[in-house]
N, C-alpha and C positions, 0 to 999 in steps of 0.2 A: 437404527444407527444414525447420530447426526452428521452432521456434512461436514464438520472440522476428522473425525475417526474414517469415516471413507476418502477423504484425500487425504490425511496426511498418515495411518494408519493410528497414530495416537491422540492424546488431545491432552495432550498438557506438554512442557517443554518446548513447545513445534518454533524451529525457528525460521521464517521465510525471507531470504535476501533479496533486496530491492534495488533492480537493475535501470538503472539511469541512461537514458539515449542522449547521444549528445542532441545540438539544436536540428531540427527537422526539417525533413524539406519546404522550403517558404521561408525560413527565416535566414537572418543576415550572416550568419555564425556557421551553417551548417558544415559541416566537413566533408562533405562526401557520401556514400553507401558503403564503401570499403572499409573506411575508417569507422562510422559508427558499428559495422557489422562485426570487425574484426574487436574492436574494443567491449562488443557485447558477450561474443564468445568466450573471450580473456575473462569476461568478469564471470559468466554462468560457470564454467569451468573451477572458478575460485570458490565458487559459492560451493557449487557441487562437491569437488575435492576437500572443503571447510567443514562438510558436514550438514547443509543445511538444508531443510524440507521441502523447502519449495524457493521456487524463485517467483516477482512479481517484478513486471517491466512497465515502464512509464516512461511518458513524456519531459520528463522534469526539466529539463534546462530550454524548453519552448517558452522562452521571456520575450514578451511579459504573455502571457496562458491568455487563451478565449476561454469562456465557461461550453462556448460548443465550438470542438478543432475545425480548419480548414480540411479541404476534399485533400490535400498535399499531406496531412499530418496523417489523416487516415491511412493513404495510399503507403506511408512509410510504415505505420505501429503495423501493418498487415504483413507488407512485405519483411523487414526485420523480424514480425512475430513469427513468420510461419518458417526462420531460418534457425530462429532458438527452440521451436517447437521439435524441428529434425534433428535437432542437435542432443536436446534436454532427454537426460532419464530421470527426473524428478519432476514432480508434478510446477505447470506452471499459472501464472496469473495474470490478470492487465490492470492496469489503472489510466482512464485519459485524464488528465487534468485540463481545465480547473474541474468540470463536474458534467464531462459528458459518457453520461452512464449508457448511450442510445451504442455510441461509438464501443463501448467498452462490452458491453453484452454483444453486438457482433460481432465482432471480432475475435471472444472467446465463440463463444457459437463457432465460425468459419474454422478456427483453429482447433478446435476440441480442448482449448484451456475449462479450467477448474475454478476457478475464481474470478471475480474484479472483487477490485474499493470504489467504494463511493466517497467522497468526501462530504457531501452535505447529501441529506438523507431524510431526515424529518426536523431541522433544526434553521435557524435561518438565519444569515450572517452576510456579511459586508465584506467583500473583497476590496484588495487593488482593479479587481477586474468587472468587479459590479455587484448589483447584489443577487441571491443565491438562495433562492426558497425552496427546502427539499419537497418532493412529489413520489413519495414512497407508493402510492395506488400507480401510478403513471408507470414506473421504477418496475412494480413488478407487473402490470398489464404489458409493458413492451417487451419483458423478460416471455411470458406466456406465449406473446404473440407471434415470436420464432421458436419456438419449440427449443427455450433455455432454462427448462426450469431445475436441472441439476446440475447449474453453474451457480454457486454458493456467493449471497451477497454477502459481502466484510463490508462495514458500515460507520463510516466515522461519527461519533458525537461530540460537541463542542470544539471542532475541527482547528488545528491550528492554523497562522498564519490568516486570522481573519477575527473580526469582530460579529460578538454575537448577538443579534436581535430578535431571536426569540428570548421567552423570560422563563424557558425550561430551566428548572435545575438540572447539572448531568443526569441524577438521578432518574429524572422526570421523562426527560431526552431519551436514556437507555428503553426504560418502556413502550416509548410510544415505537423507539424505532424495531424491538423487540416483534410490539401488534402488530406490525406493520411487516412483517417479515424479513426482517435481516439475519441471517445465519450465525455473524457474528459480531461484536461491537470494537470498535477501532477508537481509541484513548492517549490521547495526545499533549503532550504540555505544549507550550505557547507557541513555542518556534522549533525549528528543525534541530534535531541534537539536544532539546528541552525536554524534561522525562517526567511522565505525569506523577505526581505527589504521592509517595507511600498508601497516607493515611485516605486518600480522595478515592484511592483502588479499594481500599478495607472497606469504604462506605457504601462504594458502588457495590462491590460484590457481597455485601450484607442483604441488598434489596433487590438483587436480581436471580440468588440462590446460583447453581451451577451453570447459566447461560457462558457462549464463551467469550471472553477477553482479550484481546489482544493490544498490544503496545505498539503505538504509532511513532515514538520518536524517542530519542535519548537513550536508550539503550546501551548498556555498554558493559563490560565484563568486573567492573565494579559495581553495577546496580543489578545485575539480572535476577542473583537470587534471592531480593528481596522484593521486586516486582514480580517474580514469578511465582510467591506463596499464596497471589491475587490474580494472575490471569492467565492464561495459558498459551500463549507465546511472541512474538513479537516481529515485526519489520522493519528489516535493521539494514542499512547501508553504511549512513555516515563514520562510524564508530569502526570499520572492517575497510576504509577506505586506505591506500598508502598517503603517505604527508602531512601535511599540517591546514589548516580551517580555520577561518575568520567565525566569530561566535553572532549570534542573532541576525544571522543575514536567511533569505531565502534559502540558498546553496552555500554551506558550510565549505564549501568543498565544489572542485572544478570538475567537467565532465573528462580532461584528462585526467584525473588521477582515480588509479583501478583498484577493484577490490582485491583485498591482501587475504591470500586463503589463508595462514599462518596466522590471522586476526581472527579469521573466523573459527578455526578450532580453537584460537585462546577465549574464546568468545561463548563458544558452548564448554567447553572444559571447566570451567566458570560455575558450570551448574553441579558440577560433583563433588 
């Protein structure tokens, strides 16, 4: 059985909503604990009530991102993690960004989560924040090294929000990071709320037969079930957000505004 079918119990459709903390302790924005805890519950709750598979929590509005978080950032995705953990009856996940995978496999470890993302993995690219050489041997030695080896890596290729200096084609990229052990691959178009290219999904999934798919960005109840004939599911916030979003920015969308559960049923409803 692969690792998408033991956590989500199917593997195709799976849709996992992506739960945004506001800014974290250490940075200039933070709001409190009450406030990001109470806003995270509101959102799991929507996602949960929506319909959706799993939830994945991250750091996202920590501007401008370290590629490895502060002791303060940890001390928060822990604390917060292990309040969504008591709270959640759906399977949950982490992501630290920009790409501290050391941070993101303990902490599922500590929490008994089912997932992290990687955002760089075996590919190698150019941030705001510096650049970013994935260490997939490294990636799964320190997974082994705590006794995490049935927390599933989701694995981004050609990652958005960054320039790419490897000379992988995706194609290329999805293999190596395939030998390399990633459980699942994560496919992004450019920017947040940017939805990868029809025909770029047909190609990929021509050359890697039934490995699984999943949709990093752009997502939305207009595109799904034609991205979905190609991957098998997706992580989706911005599109399930209440308000309105500035387009080609990091954050589409502010850490006040919460996920709209009545979005996220129109959102899987979508696929019938």
């Amino acid at each position: 059985m692969n690792k998408l079918k033991r956590i989500f119990n199917k593997e195709k459709n799976i849709i996992i909503g992506a739960l945004h903390f506001p800014p974290l302790l250490g940075y200039d924005d933070f709001p409190g604990f009450d406030t990001a805890l109470n806003n995270a519950l509101y959102d799991l709750d929507s996602f949960t009530k929506g319909g959706a598979d799993a939830v994945i929590f991250e750091n996202n509005y920590d501007l401008p991102h370290k590629i490895k978080v502060s002791p303060s950032v940890v001390a928060s995705l822990t604390y917060l993690g292990e309040k969504l953990k008591q709270a959640s009856k759906i399977p949950l996940g982490i992501s630290v960004l920009w790409n501290d995978y050391e941070t993101a496999l303990s902490i599922a470890k500590i929490l008994d989560l089912q997932f992290v993302r990687i955002p760089v993995f075996v590919d190698k690219v150019k941030t705001d924040y510096g650049i970013i050489e994935g260490e997939p041997e490294a990636v799964v030695s320190f997974r082994k090294s705590i006794g995490a080896q049935e927390i599933a890596l989701f694995t981004d290729i050609h990652v958005k929000h960054a320039e790419l200096l490897s000379d992988y084609s995706i194609e290329e990229s999805a293999q190596k990071a395939i030998a390399a052990g990633a459980d699942a691959l994560i496919v992004t178009g450019k920017w947040t709320g940017d939805a990868p290219e029809v025909a770029d999904l047909y190609n990929l999934r021509s050359r890697i037969d039934e490995f699984p798919i999943l949709i990093g960005s752009g997502l939305n109840k207009e595109n799904i079930k034609g991205l979905f004939d190609y991957a098998n599911g997706a992580i989706v916030s911005t599109a399930v957000k209440t308000g309105k979003g500035k387009s080609h920015s990091i954050n589409i969308k502010s850490y006040t505004q919460r996920i709209d559960q009545a979005k996220v049923r129109e959102l899987i409803s979508a696929l019938s």
